[in-house]
N, C-alpha and C positions, 0 to 999 in steps of 0.2 A: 683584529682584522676589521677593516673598515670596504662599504659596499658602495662603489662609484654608482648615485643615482643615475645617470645616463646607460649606463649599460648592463646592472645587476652583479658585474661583473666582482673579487675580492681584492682590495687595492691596500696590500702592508703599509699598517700606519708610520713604520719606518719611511717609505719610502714618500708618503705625503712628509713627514716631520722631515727630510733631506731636501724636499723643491721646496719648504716654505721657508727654510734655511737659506740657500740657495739665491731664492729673491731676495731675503734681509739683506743678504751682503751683494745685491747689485752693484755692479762697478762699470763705466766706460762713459761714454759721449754720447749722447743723442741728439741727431740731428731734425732739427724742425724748419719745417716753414709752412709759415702764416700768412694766406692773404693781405695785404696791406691795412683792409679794414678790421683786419682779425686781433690787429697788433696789441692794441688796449685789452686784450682779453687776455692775450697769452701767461701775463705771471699770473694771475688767475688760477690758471691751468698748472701752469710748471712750479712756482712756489710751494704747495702742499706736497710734491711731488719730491722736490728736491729735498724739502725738510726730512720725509720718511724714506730717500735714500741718498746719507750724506758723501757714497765715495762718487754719488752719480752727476755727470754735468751736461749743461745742456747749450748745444749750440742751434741759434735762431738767425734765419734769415726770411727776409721779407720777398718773395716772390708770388708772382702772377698764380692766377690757375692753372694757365696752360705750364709755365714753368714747374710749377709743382709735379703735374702730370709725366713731366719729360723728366726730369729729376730722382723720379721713384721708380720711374721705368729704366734709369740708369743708374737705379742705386748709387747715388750718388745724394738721397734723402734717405730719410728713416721714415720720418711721419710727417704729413701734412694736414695744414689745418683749412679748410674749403668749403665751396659748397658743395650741397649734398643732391640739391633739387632745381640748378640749373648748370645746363654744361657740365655733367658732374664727371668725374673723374672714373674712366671705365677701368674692369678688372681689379677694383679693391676692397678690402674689407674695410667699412664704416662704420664708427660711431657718433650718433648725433649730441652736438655742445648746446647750443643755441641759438635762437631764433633771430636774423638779422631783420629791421624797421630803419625806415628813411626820416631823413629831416630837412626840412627847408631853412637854410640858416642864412639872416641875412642881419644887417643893421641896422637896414630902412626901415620906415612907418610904414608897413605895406597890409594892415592890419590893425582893426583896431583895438585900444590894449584888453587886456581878456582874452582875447580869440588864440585858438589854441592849433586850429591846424587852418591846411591853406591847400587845395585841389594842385594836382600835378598841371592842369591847363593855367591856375592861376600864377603858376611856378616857374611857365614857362614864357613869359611876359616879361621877366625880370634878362636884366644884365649877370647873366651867367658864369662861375667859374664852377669846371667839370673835370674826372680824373678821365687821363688819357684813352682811348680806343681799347689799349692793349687790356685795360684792368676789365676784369667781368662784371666787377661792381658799376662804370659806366655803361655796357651791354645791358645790363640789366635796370639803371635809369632811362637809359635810351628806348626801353621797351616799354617802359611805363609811360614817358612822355606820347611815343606812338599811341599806346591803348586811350592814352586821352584827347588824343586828335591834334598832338601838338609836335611841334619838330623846331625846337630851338637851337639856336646855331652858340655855343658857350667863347666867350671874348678870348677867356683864358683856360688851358689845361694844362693838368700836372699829375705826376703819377705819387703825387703827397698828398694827405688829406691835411696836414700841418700847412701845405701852401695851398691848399682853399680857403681852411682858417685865418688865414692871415690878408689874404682878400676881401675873405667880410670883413675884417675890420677895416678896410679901407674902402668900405661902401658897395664892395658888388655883394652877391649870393649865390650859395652853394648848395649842393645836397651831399649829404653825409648818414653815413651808416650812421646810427641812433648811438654804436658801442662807446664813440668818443665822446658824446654829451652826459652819458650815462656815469661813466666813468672818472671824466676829468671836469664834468663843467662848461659854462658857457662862459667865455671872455666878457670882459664887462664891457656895456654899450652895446653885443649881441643879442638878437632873439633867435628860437627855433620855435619853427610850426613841424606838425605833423604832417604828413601827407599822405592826402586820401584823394579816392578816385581816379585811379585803382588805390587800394590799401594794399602796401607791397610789402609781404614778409617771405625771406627767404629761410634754408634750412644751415647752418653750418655744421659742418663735422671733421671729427679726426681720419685721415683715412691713410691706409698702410699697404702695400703688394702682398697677396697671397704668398708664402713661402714654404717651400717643402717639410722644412725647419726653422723655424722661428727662432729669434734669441731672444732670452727673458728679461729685456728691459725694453724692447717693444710691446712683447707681452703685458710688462708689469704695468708700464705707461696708457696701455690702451683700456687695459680694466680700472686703471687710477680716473681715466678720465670720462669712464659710462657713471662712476659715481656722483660728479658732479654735478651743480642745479646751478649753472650758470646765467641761466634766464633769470632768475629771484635776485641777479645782483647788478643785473642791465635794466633795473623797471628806475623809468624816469618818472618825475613830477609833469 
């Protein structure tokens, strides 16, 4: 007999050896969605995941916050991947992934070489491409630009961070979540600076609806992913 530490209580080791059974042979669909800037992180996440359960699949889609939120409230999501500590998503159980950081990526000599970050006011001087209103990731540049006293009007927007990138290369600049530099690289002929003042880090996490009764590849997925040290694999140069 075995003693559940939470409660004192005598919990048959059969009956632990039946739910760890149970989870090995997890089977069905999981549905996710990812913030837009989240995207570069996700096999991340879901690769380790799938490899320790092979009957398990995993379906992704790229939506907003606000769509995450309405999505989970219509089941119609499993799990969402979001922020945690702005706008965050009410009524859910969370776990934190890692820490999102901004970048000023442009093409231009707008700095001289060495220099490594570039102020939100200096940021906003430049010819701008920005993601649409609806994404939270521009709400949340757009608040940064305010706390610097600045309010840029951006030429072009898009709800891709793949079509910002592709603007700097043809000479405007952008700001982008650190996770796609981190991850894939800078295009050649690109630079990124940091950006400070304010120094803008947000929180991202997994987050799921309270349920009566859970099923165990939510379950098993959301303890897969309190494991995680996703920040040690986002540290740029």
């Amino acid at each position: 007999m075995l003693v559940h530490k939470g409660t004192g209580r005598y919990v048959p080791s059969g009956l632990r050896s039946e739910a760890e059974r149970l989870r090995s042979e997890l089977t069905g669909t999981l549905r996710l969605g990812p913030i837009p800037t989240a995207l570069p992180v996700v096999s991340s996440v879901t690769t380790p995941f799938l490899k320790k359960y092979p009957a398990v699949d995993v379906e992704i889609r790229s939506l907003s916050s606000r769509e995450i939120a309405r999505r989970l409230e219509g089941h119609e999501l499993d799990v969402g991947l979001t922020y945690l500590d702005n706008e965050p998503v009410d009524e859910t159980l969370a776990v934190p992934v890692y820490h999102e950081r901004y970048r000023f990526v442009t093409s231009r000599r707008c700095k001289p070489r060495g220099a490594t970050s570039i102020t939100w006011a200096e940021a906003a001087e430049h010819s701008l491409c920005l993601l649409t209103p609806d994404m939270q990731n521009r709400r949340i540049v757009d608040s940064a630009f305010t706390t610097a006293g600045s309010s840029p009007r951006p030429r072009v927007e898009a709800d891709s961070v793949s079509a910002l990138l592709s603007h700097a290369l043809s000479g405007w600049s952008c700001v982008v979540a650190h996770t796609w530099l981190a991850l894939h690289g800078l295009p050649r002929g690109i630079r990124a600076f940091q950006l400070t003042d304010p120094e803008g880090v947000h929180l991202i996490g997994l987050v799921s609806r309270p349920r009566r009764i859970e099923g165990p590849l939510i379950s098993a997925f959301r303890d897969h992913v309190a494991g995680l040290d996703i920040d040690s694999q986002l540290q740029t140069p």
